[in-house]
C-alpha positions as a printed NumPy array, in Angstrom:
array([[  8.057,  18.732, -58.686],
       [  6.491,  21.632, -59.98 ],
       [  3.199,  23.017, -57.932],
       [  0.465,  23.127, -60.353],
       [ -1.989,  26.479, -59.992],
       [ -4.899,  25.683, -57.216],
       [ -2.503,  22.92 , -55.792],
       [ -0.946,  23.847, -51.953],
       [  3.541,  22.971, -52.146],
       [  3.019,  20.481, -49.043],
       [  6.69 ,  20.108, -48.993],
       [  7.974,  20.38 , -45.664],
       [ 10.94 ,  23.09 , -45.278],
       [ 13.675,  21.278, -44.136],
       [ 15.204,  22.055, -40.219],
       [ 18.395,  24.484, -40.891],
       [ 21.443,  22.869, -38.301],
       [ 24.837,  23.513, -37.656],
       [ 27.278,  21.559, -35.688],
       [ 30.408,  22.992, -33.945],
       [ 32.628,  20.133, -32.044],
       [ 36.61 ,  20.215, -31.972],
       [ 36.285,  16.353, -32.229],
       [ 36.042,  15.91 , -36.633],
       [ 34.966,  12.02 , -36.247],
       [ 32.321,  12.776, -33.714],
       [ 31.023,  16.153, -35.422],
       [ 31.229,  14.341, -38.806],
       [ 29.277,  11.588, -37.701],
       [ 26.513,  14.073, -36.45 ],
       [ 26.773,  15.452, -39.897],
       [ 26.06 ,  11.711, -40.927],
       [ 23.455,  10.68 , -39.552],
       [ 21.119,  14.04 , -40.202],
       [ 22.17 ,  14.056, -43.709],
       [ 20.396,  10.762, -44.286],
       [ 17.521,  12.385, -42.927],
       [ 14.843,  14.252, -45.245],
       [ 13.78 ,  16.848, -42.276],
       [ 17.275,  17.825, -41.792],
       [ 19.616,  20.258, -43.487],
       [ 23.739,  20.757, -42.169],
       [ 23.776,  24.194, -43.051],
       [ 27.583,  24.554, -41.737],
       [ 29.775,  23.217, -39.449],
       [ 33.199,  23.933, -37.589],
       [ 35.679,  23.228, -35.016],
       [ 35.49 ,  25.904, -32.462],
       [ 32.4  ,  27.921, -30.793],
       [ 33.647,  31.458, -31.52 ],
       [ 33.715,  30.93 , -35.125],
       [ 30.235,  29.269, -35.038],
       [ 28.688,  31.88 , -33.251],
       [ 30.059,  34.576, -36.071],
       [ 29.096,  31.887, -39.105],
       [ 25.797,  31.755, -37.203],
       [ 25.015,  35.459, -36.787],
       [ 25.533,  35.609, -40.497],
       [ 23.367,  32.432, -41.609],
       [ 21.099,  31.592, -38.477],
       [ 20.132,  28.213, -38.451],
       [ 17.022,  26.74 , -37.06 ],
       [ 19.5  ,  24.818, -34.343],
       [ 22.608,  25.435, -33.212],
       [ 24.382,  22.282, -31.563],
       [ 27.585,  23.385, -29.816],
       [ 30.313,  21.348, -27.752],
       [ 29.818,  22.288, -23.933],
       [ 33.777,  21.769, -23.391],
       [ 35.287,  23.694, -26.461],
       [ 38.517,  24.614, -25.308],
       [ 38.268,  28.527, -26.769],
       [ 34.869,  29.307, -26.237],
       [ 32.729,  27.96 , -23.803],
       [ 29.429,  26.016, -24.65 ],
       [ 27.446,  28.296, -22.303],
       [ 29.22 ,  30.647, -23.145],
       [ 28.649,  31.172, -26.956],
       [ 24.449,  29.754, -25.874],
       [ 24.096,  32.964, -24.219],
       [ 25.187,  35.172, -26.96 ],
       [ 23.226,  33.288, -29.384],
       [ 19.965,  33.622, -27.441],
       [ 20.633,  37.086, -26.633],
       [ 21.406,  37.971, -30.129],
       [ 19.285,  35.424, -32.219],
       [ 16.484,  34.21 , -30.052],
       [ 14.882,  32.624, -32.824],
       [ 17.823,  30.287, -32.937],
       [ 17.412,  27.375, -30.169],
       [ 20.725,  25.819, -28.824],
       [ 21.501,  22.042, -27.919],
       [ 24.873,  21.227, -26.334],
       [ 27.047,  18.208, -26.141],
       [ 28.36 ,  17.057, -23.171],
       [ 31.218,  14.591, -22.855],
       [ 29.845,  13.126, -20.059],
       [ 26.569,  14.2  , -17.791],
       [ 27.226,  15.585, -14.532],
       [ 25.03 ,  17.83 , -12.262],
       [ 27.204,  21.016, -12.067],
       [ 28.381,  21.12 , -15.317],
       [ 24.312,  20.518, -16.471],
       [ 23.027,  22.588, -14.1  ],
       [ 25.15 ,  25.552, -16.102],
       [ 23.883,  24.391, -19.243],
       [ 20.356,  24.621, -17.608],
       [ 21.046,  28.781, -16.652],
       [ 22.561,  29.151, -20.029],
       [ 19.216,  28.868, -22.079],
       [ 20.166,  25.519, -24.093],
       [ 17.079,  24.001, -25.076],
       [ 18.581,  20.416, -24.774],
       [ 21.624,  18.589, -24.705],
       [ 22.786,  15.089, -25.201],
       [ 26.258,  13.012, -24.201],
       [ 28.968,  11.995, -26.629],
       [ 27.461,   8.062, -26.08 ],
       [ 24.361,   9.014, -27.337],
       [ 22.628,   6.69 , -29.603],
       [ 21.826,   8.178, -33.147],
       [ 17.919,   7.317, -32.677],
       [ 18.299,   9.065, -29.221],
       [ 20.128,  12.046, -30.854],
       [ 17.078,  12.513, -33.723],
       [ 14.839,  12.304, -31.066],
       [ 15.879,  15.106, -29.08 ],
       [ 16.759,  17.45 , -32.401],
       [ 13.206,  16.729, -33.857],
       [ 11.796,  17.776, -30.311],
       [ 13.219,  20.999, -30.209],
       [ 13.016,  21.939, -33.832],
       [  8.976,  21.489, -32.857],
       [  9.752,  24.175, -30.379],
       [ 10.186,  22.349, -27.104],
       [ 12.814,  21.806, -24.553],
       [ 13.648,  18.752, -23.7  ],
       [ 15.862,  20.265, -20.716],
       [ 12.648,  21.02 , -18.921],
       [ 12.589,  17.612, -17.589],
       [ 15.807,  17.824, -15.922],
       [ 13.972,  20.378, -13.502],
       [ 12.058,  17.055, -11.939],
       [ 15.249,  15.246, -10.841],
       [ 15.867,  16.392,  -7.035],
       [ 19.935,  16.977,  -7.553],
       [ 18.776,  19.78 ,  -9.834],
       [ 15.333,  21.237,  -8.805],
       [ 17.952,  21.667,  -5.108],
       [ 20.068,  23.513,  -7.093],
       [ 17.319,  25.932,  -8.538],
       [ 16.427,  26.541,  -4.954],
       [ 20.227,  27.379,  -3.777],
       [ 19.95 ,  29.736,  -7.168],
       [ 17.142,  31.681,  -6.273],
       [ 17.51 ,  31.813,  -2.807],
       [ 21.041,  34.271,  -4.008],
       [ 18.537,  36.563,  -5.701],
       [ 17.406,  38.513,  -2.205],
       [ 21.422,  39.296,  -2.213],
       [ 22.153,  39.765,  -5.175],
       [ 19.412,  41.984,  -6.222],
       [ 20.445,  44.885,  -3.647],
       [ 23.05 ,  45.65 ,  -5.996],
       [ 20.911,  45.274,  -9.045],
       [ 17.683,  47.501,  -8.309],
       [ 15.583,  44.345,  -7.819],
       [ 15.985,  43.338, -11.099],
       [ 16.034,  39.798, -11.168],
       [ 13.195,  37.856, -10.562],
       [ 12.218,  35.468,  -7.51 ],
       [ 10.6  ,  32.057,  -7.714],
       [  6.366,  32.411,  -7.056],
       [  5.21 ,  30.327,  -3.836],
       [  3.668,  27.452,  -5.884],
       [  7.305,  27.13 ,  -8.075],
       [  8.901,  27.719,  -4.992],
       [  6.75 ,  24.398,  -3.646],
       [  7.035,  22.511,  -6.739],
       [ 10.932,  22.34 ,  -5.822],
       [ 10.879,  21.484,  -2.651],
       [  8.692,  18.712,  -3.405],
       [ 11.142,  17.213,  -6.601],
       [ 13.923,  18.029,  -4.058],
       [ 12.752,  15.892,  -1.565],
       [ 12.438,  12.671,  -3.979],
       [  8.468,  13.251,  -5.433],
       [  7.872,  12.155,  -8.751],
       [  5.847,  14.615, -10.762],
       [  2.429,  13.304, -10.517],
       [  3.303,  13.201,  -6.326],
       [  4.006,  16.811,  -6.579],
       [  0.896,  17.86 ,  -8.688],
       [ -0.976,  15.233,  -6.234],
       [  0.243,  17.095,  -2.917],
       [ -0.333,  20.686,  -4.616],
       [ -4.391,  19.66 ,  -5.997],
       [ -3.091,  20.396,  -9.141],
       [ -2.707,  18.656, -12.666],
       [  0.55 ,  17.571, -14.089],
       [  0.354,  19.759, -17.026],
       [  0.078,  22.463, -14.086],
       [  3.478,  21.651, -12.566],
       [  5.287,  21.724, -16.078],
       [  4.073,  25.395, -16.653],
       [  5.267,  26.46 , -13.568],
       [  8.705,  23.887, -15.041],
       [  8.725,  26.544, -17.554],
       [  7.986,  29.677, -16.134],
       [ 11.132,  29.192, -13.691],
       [ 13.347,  27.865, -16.054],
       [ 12.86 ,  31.502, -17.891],
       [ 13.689,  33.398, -14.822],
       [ 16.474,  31.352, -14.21 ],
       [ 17.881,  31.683, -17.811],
       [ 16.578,  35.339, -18.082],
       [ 18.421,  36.444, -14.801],
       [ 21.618,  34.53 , -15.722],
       [ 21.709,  37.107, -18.69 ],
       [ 21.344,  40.084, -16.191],
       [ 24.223,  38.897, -14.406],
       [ 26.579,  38.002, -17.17 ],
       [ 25.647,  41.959, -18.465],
       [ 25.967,  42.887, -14.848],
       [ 29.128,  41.696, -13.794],
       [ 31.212,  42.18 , -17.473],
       [ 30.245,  46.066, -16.911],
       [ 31.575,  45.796, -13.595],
       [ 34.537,  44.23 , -14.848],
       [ 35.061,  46.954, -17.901],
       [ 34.081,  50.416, -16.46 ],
       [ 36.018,  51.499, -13.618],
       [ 32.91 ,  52.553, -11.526],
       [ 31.696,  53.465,  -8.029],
       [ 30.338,  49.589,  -8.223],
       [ 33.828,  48.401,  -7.311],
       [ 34.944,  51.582,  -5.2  ],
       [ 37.008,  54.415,  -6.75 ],
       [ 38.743,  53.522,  -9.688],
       [ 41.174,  55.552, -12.077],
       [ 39.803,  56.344, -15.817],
       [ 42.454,  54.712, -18.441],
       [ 43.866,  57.891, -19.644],
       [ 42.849,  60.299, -16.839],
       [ 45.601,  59.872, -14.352],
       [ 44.007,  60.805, -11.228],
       [ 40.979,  61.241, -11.609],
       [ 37.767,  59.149, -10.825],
       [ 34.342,  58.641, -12.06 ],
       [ 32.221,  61.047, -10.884],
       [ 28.655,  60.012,  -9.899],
       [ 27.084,  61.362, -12.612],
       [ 28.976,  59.57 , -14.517],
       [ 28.318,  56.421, -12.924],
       [ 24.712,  57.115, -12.681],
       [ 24.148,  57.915, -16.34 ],
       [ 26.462,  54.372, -17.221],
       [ 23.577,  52.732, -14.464],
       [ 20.616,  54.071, -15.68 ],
       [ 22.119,  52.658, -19.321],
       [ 22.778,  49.188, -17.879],
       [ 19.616,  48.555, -16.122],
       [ 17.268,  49.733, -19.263],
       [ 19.271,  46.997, -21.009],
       [ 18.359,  44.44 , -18.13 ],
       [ 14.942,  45.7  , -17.793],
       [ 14.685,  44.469, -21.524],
       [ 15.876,  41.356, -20.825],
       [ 13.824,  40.373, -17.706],
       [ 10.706,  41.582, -19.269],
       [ 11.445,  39.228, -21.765],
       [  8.598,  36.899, -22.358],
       [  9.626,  33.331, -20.443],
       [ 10.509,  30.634, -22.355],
       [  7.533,  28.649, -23.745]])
């Protein structure tokens, strides 16, 4: 229909996805159901994670929904090189089956959502619609105590970890701090924002402002740990240079390489947390 001068196009823009399972039947089902959808629009789809991360880089879609298990690429992975590279592009991963270590990862990774291979296609629009409004359902995976115990164990690693990393990673704040320990100990959310004097809506942001400096440090120590792994540096100890027999990195060397590194952490933990 053409828009008629003085009239506003209400048409609503459809929500750009792209689907990446090794399973056809499953991924083509996805395809499916959002295809007989008007708000949605397959924009591409494949079998593996490494080729939808490079098909993505060069058509971002509004969302992303990756397998967790892909056999070549990793779910978490491939999530934290789309968010790093294409932050306007949220991520929702599938998960053969939900388990608390495995989600916990998916959690650090900065997924958005994610939903099982059992889920039911009303249950699978719901949870695509609420993060193409700009939400993340994962949030509420924060208030079961399994995981808010595991965000504790995570951030309680940041005192020792950060002596190697100039502080750069950032520490839960008291109240988040208490918010966990109360979900960890079995409180429902209105028990913790009853015990704290504080409203629910309260609790979440403080939900949300850890969940960025868990995802946000989790990038700093992915960047972290593959420079230690591909510079020979006084990090690990003296280390021979690949085509300098004999001869180490100096400190200079090393320095200039550090002071590199960290501006490119800096950048990321100064990154505005997640809304």
């Amino acid at each position: 229909m053409t828009t008629q001068p003085g009239q506003k196009n209400t048409k609503t823009e459809k929500v750009k996805v792209f689907l990446s399972d090794p399973q056809v039947l499953f991924r083509e089902g996805i395809h499916f159901i959002l295809s007989g959808e008007d708000d949605f629009e397959v924009t591409g789809e494949t079998t593996n994670n490494d080729e939808a991360t490079s098909l993505i880089e060069v058509n971002p879609p509004n969302i992303a929904i990756l397998s967790l298990d892909d056999p070549k690429t990793d779910g978490c992975q491939a999530t934290r090189r789309i968010r790093r590279n294409l932050p306007s592009v949220n991520v929702i991963l599938i998960m053969d089956k939900k388990d608390d270590a495995r989600l916990f990862e998916v959690i650090k990774c900065g997924a958005s959502a994610f939903f099982t291979k059992d889920a039911d296609p009303d249950s699978l629009l719901d949870v695509i619609r609420v993060v193409a409004q700009g939400n993340q359902p994962i949030i509420d995976e924060l208030l079961t105590p399994a995981i808010a115990a595991k965000m504790i164990a995570e951030f309680e690693d940041v005192a020792t970890i950060n002596r190697q990393m100039d502080n750069l990673l950032a520490g839960l704040a008291a109240k988040e701090a208490q918010i966990f320990s109360g979900i960890a100990a079995g409180n429902s959310l209105q028990q913790v924002a009853a015990k704290l004097d504080v409203n629910e809506e309260n609790v979440r942001r403080n939900l949300r402002l850890a969940l960025g400096k868990l995802v946000n440090n989790e990038q700093a120590k992915v960047i972290f740990e593959a420079a230690q792994r591909s510079l020979p540096s006084l990090i690990r100890g003296p280390a021979k240079v690949e085509g300098r027999p004999g001869e180490y990195v100096t400190r200079s060397e090393f320095n200039e390489f550090k002071e590199a590194l960290f501006s490119r952490l800096k950048s990321i933990i100064s990154e505005k947390p997640l809304a």
